[in-house]
N, CA, C and O atoms as a GROMACS GRO file, in nm:
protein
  476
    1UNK      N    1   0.083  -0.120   0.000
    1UNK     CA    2   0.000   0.000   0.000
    1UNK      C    3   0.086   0.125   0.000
    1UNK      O    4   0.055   0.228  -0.059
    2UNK      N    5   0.219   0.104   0.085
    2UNK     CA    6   0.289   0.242   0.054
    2UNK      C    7   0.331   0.304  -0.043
    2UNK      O    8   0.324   0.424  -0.072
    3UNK      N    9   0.408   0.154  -0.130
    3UNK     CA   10   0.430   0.152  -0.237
    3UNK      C   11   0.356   0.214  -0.391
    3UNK      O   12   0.412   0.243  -0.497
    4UNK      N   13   0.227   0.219  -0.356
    4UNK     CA   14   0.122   0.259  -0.437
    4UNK      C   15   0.088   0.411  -0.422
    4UNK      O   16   0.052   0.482  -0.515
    5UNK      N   17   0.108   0.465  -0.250
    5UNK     CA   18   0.093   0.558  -0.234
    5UNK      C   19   0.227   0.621  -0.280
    5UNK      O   20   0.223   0.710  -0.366
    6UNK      N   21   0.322   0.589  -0.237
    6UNK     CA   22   0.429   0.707  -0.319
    6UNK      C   23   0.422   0.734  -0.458
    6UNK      O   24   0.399   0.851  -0.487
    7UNK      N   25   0.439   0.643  -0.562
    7UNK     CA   26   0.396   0.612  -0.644
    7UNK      C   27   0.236   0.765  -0.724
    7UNK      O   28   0.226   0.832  -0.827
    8UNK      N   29   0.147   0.745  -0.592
    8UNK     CA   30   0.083   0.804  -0.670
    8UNK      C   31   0.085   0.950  -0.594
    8UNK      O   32  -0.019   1.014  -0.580
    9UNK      N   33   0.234   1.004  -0.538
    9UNK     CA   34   0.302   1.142  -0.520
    9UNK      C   35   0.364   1.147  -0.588
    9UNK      O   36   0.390   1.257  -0.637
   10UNK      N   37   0.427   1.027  -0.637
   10UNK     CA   38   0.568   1.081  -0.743
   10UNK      C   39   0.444   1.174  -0.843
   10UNK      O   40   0.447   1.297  -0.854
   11UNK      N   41   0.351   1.092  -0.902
   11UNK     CA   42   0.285   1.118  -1.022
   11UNK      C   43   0.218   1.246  -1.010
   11UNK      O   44   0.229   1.322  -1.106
   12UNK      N   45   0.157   1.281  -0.917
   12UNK     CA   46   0.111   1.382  -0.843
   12UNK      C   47   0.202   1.564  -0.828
   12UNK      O   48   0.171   1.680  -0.854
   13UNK      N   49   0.345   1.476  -0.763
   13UNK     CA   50   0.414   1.596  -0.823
   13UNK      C   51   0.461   1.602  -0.951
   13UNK      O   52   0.488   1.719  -0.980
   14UNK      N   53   0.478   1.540  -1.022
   14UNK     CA   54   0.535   1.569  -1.183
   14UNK      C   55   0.417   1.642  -1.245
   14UNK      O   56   0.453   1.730  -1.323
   15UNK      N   57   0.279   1.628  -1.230
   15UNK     CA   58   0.221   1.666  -1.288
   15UNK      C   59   0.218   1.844  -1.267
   15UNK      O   60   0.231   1.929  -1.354
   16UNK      N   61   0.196   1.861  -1.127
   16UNK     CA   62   0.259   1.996  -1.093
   16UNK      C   63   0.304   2.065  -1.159
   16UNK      O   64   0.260   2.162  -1.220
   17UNK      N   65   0.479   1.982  -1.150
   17UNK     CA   66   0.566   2.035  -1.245
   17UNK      C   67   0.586   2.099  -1.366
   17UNK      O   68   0.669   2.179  -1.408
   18UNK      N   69   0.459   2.026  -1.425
   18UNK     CA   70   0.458   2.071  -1.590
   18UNK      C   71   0.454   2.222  -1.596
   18UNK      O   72   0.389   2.310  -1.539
   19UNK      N   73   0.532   2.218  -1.668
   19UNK     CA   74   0.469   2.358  -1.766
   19UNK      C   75   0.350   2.331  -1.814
   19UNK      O   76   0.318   2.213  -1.828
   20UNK      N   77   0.280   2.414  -1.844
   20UNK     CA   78   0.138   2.421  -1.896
   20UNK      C   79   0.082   2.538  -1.949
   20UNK      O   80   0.048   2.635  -1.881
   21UNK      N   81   0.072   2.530  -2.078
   21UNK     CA   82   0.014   2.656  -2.144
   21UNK      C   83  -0.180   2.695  -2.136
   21UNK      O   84  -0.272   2.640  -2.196
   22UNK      N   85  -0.182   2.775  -2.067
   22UNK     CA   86  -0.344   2.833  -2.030
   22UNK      C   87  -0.392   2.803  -2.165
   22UNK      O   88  -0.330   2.824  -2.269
   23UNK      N   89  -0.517   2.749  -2.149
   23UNK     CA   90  -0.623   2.721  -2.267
   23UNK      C   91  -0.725   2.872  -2.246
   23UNK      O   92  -0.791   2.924  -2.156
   24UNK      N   93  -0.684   2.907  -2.410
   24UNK     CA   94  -0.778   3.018  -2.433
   24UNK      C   95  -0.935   2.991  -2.444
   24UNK      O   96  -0.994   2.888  -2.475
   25UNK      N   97  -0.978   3.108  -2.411
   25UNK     CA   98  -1.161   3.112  -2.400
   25UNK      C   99  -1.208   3.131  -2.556
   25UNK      O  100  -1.151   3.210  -2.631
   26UNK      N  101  -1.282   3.076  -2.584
   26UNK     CA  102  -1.367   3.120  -2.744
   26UNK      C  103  -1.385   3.276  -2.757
   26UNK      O  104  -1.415   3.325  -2.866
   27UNK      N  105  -1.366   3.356  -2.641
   27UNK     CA  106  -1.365   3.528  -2.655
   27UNK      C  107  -1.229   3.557  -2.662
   27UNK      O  108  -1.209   3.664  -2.720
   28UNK      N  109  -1.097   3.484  -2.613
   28UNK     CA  110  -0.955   3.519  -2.676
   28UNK      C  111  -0.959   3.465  -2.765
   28UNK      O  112  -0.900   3.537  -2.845
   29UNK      N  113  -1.002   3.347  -2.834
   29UNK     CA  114  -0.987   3.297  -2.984
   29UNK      C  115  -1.009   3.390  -3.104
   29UNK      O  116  -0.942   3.416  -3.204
   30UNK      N  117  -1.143   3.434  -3.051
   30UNK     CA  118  -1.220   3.556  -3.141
   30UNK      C  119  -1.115   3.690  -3.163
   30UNK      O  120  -1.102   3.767  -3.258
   31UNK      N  121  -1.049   3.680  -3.035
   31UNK     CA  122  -0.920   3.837  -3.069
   31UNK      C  123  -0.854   3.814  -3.144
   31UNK      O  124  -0.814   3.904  -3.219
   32UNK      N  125  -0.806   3.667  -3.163
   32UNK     CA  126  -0.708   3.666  -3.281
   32UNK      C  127  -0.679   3.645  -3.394
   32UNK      O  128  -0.577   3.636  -3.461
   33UNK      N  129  -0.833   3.636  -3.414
   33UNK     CA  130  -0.851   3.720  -3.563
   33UNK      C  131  -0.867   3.867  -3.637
   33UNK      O  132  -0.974   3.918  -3.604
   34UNK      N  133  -0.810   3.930  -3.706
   34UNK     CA  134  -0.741   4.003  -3.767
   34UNK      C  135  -0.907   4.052  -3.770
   34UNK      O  136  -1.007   3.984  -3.749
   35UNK      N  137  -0.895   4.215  -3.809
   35UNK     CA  138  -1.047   4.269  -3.792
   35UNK      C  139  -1.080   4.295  -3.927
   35UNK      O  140  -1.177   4.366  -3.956
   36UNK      N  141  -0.993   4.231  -4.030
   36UNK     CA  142  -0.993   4.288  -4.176
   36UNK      C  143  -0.914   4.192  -4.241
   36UNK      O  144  -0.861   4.095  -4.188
   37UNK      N  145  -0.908   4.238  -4.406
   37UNK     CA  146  -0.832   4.120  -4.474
   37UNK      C  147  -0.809   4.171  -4.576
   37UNK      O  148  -0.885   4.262  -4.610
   38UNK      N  149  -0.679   4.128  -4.680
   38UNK     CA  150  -0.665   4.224  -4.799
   38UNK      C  151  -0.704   4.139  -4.930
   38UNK      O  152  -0.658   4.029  -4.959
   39UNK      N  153  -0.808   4.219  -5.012
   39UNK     CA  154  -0.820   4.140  -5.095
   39UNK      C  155  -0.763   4.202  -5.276
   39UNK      O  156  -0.754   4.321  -5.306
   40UNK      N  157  -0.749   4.147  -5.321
   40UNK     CA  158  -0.762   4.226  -5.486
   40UNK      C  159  -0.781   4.130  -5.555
   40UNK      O  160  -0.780   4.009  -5.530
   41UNK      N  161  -0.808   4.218  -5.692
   41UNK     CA  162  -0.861   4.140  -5.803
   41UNK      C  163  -0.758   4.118  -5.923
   41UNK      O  164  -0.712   4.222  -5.972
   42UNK      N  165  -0.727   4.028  -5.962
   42UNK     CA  166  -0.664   3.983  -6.069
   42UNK      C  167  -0.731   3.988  -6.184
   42UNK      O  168  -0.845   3.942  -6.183
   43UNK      N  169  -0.676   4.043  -6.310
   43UNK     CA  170  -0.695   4.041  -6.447
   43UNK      C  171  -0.679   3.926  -6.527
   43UNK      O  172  -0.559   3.901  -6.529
   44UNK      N  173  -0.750   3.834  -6.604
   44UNK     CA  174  -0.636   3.785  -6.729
   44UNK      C  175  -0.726   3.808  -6.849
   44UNK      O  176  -0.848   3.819  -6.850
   45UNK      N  177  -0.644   3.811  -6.945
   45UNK     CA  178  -0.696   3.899  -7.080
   45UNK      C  179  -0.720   3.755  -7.161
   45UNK      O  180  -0.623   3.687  -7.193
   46UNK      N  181  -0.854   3.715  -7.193
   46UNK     CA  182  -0.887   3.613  -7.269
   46UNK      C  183  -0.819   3.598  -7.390
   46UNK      O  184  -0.760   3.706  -7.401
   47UNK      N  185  -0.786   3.517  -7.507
   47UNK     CA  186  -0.772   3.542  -7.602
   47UNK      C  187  -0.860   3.545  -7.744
   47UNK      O  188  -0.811   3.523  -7.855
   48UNK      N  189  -0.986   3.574  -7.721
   48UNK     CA  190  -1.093   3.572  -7.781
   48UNK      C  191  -1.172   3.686  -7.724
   48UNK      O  192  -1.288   3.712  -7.756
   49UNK      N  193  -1.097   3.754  -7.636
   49UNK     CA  194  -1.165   3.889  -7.590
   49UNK      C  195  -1.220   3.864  -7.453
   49UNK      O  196  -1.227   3.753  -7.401
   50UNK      N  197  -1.264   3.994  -7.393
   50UNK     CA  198  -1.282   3.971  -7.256
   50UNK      C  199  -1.182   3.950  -7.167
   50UNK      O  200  -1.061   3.930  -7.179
   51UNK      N  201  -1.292   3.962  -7.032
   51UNK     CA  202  -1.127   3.922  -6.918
   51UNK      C  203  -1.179   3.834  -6.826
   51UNK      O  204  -1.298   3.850  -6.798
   52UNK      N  205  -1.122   3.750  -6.775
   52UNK     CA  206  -1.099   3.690  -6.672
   52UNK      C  207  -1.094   3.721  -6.501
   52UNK      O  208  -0.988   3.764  -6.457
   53UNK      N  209  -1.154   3.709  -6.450
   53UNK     CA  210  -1.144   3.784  -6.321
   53UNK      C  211  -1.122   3.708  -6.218
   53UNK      O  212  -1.159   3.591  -6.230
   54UNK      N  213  -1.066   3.744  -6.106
   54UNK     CA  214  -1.008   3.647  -5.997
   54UNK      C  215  -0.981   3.703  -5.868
   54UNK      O  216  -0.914   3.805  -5.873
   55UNK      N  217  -1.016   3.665  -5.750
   55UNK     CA  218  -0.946   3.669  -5.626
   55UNK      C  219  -0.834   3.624  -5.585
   55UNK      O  220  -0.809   3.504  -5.592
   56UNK      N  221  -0.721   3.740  -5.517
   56UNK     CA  222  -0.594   3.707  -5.493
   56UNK      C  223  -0.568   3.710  -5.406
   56UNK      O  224  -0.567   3.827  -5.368
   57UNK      N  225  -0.532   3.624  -5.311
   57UNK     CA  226  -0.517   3.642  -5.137
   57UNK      C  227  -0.508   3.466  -5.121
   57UNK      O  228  -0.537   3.368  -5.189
   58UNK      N  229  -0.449   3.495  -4.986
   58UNK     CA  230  -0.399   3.363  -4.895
   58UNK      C  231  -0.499   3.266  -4.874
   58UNK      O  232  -0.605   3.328  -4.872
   59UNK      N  233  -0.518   3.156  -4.858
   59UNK     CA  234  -0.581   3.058  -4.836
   59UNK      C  235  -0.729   3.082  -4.888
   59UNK      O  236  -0.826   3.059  -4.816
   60UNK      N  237  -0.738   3.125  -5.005
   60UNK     CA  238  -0.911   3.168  -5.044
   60UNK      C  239  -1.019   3.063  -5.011
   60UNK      O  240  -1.139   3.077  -5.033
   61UNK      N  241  -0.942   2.927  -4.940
   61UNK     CA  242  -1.069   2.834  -4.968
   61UNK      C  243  -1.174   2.866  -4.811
   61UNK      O  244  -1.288   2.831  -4.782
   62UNK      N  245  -1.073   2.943  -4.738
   62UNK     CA  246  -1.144   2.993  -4.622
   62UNK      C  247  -1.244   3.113  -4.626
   62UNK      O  248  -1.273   3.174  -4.524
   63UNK      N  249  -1.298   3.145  -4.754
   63UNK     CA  250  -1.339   3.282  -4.759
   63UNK      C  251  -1.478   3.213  -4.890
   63UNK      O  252  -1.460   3.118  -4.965
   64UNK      N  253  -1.583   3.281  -4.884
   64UNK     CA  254  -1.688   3.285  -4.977
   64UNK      C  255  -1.684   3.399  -5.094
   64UNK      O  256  -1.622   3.504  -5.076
   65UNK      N  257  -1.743   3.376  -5.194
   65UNK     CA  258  -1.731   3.477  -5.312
   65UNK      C  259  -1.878   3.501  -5.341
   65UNK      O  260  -1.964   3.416  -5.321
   66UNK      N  261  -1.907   3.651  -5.400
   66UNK     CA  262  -2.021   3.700  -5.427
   66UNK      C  263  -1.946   3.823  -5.531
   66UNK      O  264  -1.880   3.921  -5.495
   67UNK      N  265  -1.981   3.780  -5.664
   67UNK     CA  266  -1.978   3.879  -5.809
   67UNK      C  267  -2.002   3.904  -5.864
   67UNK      O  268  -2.012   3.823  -5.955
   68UNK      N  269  -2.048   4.049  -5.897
   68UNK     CA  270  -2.106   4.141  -5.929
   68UNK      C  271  -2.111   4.175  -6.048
   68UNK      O  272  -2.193   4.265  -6.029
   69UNK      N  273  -2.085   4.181  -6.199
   69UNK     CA  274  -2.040   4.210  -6.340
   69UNK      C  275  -2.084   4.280  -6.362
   69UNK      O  276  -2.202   4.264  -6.332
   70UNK      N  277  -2.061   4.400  -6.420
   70UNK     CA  278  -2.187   4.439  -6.523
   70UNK      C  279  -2.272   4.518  -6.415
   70UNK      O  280  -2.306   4.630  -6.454
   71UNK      N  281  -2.302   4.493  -6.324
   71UNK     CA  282  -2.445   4.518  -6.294
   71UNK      C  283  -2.561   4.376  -6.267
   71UNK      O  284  -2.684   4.379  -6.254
   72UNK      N  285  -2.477   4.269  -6.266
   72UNK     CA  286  -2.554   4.137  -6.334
   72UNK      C  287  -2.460   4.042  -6.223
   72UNK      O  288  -2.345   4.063  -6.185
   73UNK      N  289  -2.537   3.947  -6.193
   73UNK     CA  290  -2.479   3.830  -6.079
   73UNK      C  291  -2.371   3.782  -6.183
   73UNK      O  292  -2.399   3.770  -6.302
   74UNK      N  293  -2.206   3.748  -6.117
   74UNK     CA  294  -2.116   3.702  -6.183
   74UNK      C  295  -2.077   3.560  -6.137
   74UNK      O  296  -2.009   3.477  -6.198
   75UNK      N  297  -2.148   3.549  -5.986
   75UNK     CA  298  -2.095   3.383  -5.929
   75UNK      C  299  -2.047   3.392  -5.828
   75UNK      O  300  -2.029   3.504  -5.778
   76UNK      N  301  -2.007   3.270  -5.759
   76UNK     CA  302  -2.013   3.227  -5.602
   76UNK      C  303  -1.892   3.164  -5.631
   76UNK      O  304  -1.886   3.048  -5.590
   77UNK      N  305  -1.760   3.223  -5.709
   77UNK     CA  306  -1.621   3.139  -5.692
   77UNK      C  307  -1.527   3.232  -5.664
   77UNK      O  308  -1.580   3.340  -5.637
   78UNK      N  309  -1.407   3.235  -5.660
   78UNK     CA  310  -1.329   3.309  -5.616
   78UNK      C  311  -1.263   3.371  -5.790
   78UNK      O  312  -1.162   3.441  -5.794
   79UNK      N  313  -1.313   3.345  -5.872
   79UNK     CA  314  -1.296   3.381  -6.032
   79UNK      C  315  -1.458   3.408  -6.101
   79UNK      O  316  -1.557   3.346  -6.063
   80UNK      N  317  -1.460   3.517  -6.214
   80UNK     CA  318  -1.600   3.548  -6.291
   80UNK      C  319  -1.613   3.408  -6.345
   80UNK      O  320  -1.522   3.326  -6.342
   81UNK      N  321  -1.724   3.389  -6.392
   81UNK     CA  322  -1.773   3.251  -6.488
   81UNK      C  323  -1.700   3.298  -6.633
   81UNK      O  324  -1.732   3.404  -6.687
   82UNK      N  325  -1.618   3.224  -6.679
   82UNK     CA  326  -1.627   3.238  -6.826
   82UNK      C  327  -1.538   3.427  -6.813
   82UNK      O  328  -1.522   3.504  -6.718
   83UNK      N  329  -1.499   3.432  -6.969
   83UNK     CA  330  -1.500   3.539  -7.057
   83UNK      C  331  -1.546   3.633  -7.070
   83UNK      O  332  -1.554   3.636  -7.193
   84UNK      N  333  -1.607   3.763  -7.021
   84UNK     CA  334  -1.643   3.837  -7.000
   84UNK      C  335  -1.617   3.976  -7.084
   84UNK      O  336  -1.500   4.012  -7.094
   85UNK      N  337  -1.737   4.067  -7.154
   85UNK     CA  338  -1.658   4.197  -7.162
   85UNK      C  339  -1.701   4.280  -7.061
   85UNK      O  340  -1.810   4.336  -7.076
   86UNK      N  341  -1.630   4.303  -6.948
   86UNK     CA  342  -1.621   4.368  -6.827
   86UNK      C  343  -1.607   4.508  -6.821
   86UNK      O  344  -1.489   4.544  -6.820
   87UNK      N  345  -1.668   4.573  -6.818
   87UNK     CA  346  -1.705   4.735  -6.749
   87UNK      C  347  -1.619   4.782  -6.600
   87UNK      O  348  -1.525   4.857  -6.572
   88UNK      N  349  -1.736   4.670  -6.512
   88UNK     CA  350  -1.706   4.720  -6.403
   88UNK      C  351  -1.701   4.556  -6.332
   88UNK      O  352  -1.707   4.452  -6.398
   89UNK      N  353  -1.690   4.566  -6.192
   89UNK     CA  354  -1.695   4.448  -6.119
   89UNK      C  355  -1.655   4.447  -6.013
   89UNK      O  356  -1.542   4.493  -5.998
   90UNK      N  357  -1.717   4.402  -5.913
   90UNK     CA  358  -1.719   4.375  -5.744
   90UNK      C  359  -1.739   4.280  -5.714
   90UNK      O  360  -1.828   4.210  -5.761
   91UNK      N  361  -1.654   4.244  -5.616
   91UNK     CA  362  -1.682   4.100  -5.542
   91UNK      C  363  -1.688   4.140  -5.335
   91UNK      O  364  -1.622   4.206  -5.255
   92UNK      N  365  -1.795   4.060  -5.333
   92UNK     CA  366  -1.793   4.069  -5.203
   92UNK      C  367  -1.740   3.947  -5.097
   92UNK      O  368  -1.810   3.847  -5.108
   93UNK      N  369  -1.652   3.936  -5.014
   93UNK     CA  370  -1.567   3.807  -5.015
   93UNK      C  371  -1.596   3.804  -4.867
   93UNK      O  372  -1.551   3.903  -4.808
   94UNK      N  373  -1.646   3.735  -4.808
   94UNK     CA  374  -1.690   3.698  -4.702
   94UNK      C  375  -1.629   3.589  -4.613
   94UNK      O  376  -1.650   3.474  -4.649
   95UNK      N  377  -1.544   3.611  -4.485
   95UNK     CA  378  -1.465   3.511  -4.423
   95UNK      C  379  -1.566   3.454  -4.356
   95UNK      O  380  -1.651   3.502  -4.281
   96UNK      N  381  -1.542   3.327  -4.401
   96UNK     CA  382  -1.634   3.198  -4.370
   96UNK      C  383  -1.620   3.230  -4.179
   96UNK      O  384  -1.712   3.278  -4.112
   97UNK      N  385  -1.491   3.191  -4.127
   97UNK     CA  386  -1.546   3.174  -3.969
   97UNK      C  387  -1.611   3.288  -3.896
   97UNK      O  388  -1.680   3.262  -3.798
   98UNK      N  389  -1.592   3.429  -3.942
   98UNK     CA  390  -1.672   3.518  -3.856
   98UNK      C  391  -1.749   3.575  -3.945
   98UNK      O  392  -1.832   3.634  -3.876
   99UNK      N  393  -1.777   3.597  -4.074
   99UNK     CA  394  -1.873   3.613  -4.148
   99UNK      C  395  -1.830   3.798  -4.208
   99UNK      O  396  -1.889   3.866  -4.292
  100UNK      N  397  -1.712   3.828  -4.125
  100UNK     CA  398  -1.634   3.919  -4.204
  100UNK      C  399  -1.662   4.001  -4.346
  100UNK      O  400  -1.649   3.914  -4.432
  101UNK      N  401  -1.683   4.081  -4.388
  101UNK     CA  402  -1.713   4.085  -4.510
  101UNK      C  403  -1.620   4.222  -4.581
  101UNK      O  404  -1.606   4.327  -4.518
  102UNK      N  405  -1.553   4.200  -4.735
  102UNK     CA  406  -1.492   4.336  -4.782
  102UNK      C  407  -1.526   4.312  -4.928
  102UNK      O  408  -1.529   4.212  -5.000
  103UNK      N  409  -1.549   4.436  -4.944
  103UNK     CA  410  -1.607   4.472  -5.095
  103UNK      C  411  -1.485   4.537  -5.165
  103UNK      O  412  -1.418   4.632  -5.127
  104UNK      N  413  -1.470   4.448  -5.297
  104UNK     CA  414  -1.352   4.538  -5.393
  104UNK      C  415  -1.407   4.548  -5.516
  104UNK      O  416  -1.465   4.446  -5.552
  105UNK      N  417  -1.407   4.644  -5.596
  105UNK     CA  418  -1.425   4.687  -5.730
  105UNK      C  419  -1.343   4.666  -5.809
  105UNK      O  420  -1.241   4.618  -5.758
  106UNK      N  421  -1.337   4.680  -5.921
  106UNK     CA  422  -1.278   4.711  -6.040
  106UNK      C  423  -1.357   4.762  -6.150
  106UNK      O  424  -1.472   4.729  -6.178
  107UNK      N  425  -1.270   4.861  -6.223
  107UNK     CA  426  -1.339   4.952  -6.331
  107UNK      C  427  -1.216   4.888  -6.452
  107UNK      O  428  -1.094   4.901  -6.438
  108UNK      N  429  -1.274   4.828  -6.552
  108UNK     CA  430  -1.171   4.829  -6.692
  108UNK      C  431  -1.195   4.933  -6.831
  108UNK      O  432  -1.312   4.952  -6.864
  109UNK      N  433  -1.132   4.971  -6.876
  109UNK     CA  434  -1.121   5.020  -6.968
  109UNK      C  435  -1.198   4.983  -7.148
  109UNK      O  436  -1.284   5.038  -7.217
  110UNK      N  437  -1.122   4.878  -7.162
  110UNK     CA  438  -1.130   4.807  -7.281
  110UNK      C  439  -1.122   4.683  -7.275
  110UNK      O  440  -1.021   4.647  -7.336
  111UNK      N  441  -1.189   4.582  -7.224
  111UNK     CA  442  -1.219   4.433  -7.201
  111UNK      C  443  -1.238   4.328  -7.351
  111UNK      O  444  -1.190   4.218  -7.379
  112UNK      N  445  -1.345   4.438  -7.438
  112UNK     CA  446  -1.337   4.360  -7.555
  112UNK      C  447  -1.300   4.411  -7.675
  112UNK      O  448  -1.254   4.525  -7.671
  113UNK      N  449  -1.307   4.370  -7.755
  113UNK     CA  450  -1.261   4.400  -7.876
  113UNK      C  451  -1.390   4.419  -7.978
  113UNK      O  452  -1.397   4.502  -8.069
  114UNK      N  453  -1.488   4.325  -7.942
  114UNK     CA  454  -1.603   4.383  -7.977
  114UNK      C  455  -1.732   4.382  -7.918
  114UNK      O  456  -1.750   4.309  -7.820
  115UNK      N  457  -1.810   4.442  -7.956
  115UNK     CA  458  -1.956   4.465  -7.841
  115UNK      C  459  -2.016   4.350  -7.792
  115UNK      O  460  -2.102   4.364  -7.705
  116UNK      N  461  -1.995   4.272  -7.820
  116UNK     CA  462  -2.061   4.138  -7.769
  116UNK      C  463  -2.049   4.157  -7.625
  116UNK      O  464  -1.993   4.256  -7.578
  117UNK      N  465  -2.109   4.044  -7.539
  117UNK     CA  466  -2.121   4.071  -7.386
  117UNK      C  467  -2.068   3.956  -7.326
  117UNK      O  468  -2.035   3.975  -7.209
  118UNK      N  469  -2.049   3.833  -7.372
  118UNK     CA  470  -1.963   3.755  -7.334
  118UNK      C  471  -1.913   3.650  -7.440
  118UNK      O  472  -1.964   3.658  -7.552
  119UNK      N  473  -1.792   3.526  -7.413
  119UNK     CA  474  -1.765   3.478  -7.495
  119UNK      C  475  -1.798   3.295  -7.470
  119UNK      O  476  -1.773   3.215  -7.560
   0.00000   0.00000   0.00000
């Protein structure tokens, strides 16, 4: 029986001993996320006209997409659907764990080559 009892001091103090890193609360978790996020938009110039549009930033698969074309729903990806002759365009990119949200524009110039509206 003593044997068991020291035994379960040895164990008793080692555990003590530890170092031990404090477990954060779900309200310090929440601090350490960033209160913002940077986003931009990437170009690529089709070769049949139009452009290509895209979200550029870190780990995008953590973030939702909402795009704007035209004036006209563009899609729920982190890129426009397809070929586009693009005017204008916004995406609203929404961080999935706190629901975060930042709006970026873009204005182009000359997207197509001819009036058509997509390719």
């Amino acid at each position: 029986m003593s044997q068991k009892l020291l035994s379960l001091c040895i164990c008793f103090c080692l555990f003590l001993s530890c170092d031990k890193a404090p477990l954060l609360s779900p309200a310090e978790l929440d601090n350490e996320q960033p209160t913002t996020f940077e986003v931009s938009i990437d170009v690529a110039q089709c070769i049949n006209g139009g452009s290509l549009l895209f979200v550029s930033m870190p780990n995008p698969e953590l973030y939702g997409y909402l795009w704007e074309v035209n004036g006209k729903a563009g899609g729920h990806h982190n890129q426009t659907s397809g070929c586009q002759c693009v005017e204008n365009a916004t995406v609203r990119v929404t961080r999935l764990a706190d629901g975060l949200r930042v709006n970026k524009s873009i204005e182009l110039i000359a997207s197509c080559l001819s009036d058509e509206s997509s390719f």
